[in-house]
C-alpha angles and dihedrals in degrees: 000000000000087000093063088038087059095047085048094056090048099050093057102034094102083046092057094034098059095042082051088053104043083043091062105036075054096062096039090056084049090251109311124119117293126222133248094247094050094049082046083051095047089045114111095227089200081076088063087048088049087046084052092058103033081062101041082053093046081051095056090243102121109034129142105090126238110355086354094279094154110062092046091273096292092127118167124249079265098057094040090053085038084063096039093052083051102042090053095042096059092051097047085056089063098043093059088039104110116170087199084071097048075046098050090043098053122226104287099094090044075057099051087038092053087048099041082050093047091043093045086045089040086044100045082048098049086048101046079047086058095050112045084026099060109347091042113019111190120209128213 
């Protein structure tokens, strides 16, 4: 089940991204319609990169799992730079994490990040229920 929650995040995730961002190019223009270049300019562009390689895996161009273990190791150059951006971005993550600006802020945005995760997880499970309940009905 979480398995099926997490593809369905993913699978929505450009969807979300680009109506956050035309939602707030939106409020920033007061109300009026934003332009192409403001909502460009809102767009996460790590989404378009997630789009690149939801595509290359549907291909069958990156495979092997994580550090290419299933296949007996014999990943492609793909797979080898796929681990390595991870890899990096996780770390980088860390790197920017400081717990004196989650200090400084209060705890108010640690609180809207906590429900919009709850809501996103509460959404993505609501929708996977819909599908293999009643569009896709999965027999055991």
């Amino acid at each position: 089940m979480a398995s099926i929650v997490k593809n369905t995040q993913n699978a929505l995730i450009g969807v979300v991204a680009f109506f956050l961002a035309l939602y707030f190019a939106s409020k920033n223009e007061g109300g009026q319609r934003p332009g192409i270049r403001m909502i460009w300019d809102r767009f996460p562009k790590f989404v378009l990169g997630f789009i690149v390689a939801s595509i290359l895996y549907t291909l069958g161009q990156i495979y092997g799992g994580p550090l290419g273990l299933i296949d007996g190791g014999k990943g492609t150059v793909l797979e080898a730079l796929k681990n390595w951006a991870f890899t990096l971005a996780f770390v980088s993550m860390g790197l920017e994490f400081a717990f004196g600006e989650i200090k400084s802020m209060g705890w108010k945005p640690v609180a809207v990040f906590l429900i919009a995760t709850l809501f996103n997880t509460l959404l993505a499970l609501g929708v996977s229920w819909v599908i293999f309940s009643y569009l896709l009905p999965i027999k055991f």
